[in-house]
C-alpha positions in Angstrom: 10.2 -14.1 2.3 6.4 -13.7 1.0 5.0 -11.1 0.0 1.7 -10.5 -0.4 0.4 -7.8 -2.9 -3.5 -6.0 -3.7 -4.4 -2.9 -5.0 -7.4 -1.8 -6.0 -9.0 -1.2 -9.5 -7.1 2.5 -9.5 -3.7 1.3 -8.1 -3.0 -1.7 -10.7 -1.3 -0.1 -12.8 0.6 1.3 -10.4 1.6 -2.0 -8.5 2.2 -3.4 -12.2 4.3 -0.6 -12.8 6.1 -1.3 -9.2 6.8 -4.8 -10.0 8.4 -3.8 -13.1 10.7 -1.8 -11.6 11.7 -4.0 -8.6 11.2 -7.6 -10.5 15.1 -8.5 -9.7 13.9 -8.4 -6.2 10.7 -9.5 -6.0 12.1 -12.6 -8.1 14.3 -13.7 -5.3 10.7 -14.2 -2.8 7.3 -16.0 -2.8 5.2 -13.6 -4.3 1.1 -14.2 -3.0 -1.8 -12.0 -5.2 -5.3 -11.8 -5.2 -6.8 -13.0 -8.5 -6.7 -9.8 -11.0 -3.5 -8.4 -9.5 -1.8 -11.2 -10.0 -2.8 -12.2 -13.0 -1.6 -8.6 -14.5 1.7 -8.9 -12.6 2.7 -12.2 -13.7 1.7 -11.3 -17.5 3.8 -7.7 -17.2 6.6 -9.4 -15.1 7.0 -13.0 -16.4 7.2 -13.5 -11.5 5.6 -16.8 -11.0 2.9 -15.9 -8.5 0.8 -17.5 -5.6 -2.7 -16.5 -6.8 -5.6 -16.5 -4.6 -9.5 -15.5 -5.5 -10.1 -11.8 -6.6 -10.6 -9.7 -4.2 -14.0 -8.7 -3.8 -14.5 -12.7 -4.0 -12.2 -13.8 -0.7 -9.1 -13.4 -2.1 -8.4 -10.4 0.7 -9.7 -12.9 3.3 -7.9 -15.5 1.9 -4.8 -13.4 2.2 -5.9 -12.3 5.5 -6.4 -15.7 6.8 -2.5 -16.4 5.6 -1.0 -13.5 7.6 -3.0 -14.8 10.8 -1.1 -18.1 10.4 2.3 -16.4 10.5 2.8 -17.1 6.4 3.3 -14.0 5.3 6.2 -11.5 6.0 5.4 -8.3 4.2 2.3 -6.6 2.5 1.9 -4.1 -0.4 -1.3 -3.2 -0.4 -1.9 -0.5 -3.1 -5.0 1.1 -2.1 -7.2 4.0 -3.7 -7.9 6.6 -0.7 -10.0 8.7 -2.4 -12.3 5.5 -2.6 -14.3 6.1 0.2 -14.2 4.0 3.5 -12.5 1.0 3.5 -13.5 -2.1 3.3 -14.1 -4.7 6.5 -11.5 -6.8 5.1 -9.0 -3.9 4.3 -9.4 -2.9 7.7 -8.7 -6.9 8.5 -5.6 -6.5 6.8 -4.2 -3.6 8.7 -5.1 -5.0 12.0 -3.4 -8.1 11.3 -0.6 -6.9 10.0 -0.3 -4.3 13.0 -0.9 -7.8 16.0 1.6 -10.0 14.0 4.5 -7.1 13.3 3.8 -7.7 9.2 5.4 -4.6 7.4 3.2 -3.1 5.4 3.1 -0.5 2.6 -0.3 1.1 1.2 2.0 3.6 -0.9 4.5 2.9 -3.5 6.9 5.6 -1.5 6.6 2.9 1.3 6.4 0.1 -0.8 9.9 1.1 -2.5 11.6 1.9 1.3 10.3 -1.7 2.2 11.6 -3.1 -0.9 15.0 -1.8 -0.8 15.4 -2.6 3.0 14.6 -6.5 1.9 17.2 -5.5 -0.8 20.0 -4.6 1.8 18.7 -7.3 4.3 17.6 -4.5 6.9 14.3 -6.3 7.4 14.9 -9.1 10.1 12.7 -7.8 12.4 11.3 -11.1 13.2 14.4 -12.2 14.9 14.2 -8.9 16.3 10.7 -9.2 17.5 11.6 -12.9 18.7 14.5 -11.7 20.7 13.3 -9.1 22.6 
């Protein structure tokens, strides 16, 4: 599978944090980053990472453009609610996610369900999806 993962500025510690704790898994997948993210994960986690641009510089878009091209298959997206409004491409994000049938977490309580269901191999919805 690939997984994409952001957070902002206030949740990168706390996507480094999750990365720690689930590396075993997350090593078994492609793992896809905007710039700074990434950057931190890889260094904390020794996970070789797809990095793209940061993102206030594309790297959301670029991200954004991958999941509209059916190459990605889950999103942690880490993001600081007490921010403000969200951002055009955030909201990009979301909307995608939601037309293709992406999973997507913007909590670690989420983020660890999704995770252990990839663990278990619970998350085949696309056969599912494909099926039906």
């Amino acid at each position: 599978m690939k997984i994409a993962i952001i957070a902002h500025d206030a949740k990168k510690e706390l996507m480094v944090q999750f990365c720690i704790a689930y590396c075993g898994i997350l090593s078994r997948h492609t793992i896809l980053a905007t710039g700074t993210t990434g950057k931190l994960v890889a260094e904390a986690t020794g996970l070789e990472i797809v990095r793209f641009l940061s993102g206030d510089q594309g790297g959301v878009q670029q991200i954004a453009s991958r999941i509209g091209c059916d190459e990605v298959d889950m999103v942690l997206f880490f993001r600081d609610a007490l921010k403000g409004e969200s951002e055009p491409d955030e909201s990009s994000i979301m909307r995608l996610c939601d037309v293709h049938n992406i999973p997507v977490a913007t909590n670690i309580a989420t983020a660890e369900m999704l995770v252990h269901g990839l663990e278990r191999g619970d998350l085949d919805w696309r056969e599912i999806v494909h099926t039906n």
